[in-house]
N, C-alpha and C positions, 0 to 999 in steps of 0.2 A: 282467564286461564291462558296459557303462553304456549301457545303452540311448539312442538320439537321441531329443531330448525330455524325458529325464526329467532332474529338480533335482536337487543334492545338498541335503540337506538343511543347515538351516543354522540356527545356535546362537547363544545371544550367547554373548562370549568367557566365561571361568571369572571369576568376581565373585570379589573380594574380600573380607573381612568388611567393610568398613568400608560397597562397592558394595551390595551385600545385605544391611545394616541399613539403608540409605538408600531402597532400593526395597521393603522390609517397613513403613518409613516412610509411604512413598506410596499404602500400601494405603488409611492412611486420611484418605487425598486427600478434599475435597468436590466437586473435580471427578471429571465420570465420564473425561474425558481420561486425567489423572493417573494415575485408578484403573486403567483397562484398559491402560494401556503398566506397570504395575509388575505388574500379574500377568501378562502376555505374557509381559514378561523372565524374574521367577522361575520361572514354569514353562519356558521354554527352557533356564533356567538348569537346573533339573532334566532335561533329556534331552528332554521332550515336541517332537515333528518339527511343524514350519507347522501344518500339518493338522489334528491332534491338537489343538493351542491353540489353534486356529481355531473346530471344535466346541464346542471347552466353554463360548466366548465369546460365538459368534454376530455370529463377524465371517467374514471372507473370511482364504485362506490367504496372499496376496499382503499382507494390511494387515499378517498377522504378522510377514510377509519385512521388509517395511518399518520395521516401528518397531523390529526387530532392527539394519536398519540404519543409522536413525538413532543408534539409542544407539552403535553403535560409532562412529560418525563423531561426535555430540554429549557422548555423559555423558550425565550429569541431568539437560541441559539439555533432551535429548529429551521429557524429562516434561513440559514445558511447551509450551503451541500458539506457533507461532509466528506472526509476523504477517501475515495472507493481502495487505496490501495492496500494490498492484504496486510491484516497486522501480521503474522506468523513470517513473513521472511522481513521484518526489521529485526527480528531479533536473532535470527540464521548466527550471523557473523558478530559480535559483542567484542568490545575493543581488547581484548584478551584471546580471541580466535581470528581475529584482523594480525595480531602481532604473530598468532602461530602459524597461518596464512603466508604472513613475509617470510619469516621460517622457513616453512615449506619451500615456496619458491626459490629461496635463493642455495637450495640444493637439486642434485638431477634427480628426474625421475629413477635413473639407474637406483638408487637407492632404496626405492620402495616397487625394487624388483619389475621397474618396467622395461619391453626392447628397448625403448628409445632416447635419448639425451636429451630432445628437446620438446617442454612443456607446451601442452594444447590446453584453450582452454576446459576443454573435455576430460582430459587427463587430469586437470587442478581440481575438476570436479569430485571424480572417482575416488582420485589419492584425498581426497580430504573428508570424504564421506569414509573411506576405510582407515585413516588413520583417528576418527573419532572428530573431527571438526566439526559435522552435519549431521542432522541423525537423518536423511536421507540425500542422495544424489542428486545436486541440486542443478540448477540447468547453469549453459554457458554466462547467461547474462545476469546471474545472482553473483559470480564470481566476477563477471566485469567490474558490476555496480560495487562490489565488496573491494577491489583495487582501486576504483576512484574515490572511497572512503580514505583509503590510504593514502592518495594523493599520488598513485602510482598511474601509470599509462599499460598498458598490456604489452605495446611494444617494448617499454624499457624492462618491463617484469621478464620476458621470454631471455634478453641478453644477460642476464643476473647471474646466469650459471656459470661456474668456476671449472677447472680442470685441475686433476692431480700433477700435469704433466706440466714439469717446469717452463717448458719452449708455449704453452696456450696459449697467453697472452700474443706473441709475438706469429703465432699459426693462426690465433684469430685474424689480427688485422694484416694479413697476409705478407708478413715478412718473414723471409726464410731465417734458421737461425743458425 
């Protein structure tokens, strides 16, 4: 009978030769990632329980559980880290709100009824979250990263703005007209 609470314990599935030449491989991994998920497996692969691998390693018995589960849901591919960056702001900006972004910018804030003429990136935030670009207010450095998709610089993005005023051009770069 199985006590409440207590785990089964749990293995990686029976390797293969081909699985266990490929993780004896990884031993000599130069990462320490690498290295510590290929001797977790082998030794589970040999019988050793969470626990047990855990001790010898000087990790926790739960990271065991885990990279045991990875490998069975990944492969090999578990030996590698994967990428911590969040999925949900790659898809923020999709090359269809990159182009209404340019849009944006290359009109004043006056337009969408701000004091000011000149775009912060704060301001690019706001205005793009209320005109439907974002579905929330995204920070200054997702609109950076989102102009160097463009292949734009923040500096050249901020000078973009035009004026109604025939003489602008010539009041910007400081000639009288």
């Amino acid at each position: 009978m199985v006590e409440l609470g207590m785990r089964q314990p749990i293995f990686v599935h029976p390797l293969s030769p081909a699985e266990r030449d490929a993780l004896v491989d990884a031993l000599r991994a130069k990462e320490a990632f690498s290295l510590l998920r290929a001797q977790v497996l082998l030794a589970s692969a040999n019988g050793l329980k969470a626990a047990q691998i855990a001790a010898t390693y000087g990790c926790s018995d739960q990271a065991v559980r885990n990279i045991i589960r990875a490998y069975e849901a990944r492969g090999q591919a578990a030996l590698t880290p994967q990428s911590k960056a969040r999925k949900d702001q790659q898809a923020i900006f999709d090359p269809p709100k990159l182009e209404a972004l340019r849009a944006l910018l290359h009109r004043s804030p006056r337009d969408f009824d701000k004091p000011t003429s000149l775009w912060s990136l704060t301001l690019v935030a706001t205005v793009a979250y209320e005109q439907g670009l974002t579905p929330y207010v995204v920070s200054s450095e997702t609109i950076r990263n989102a102009l160097k998709r463009l292949k734009v610089g923040w500096k050249r993005a901020k000078h973009w703005i035009t004026s109604p005023d025939p003489d602008y051009e010539a009041k910007k770069n400081g000639c009288s007209g």
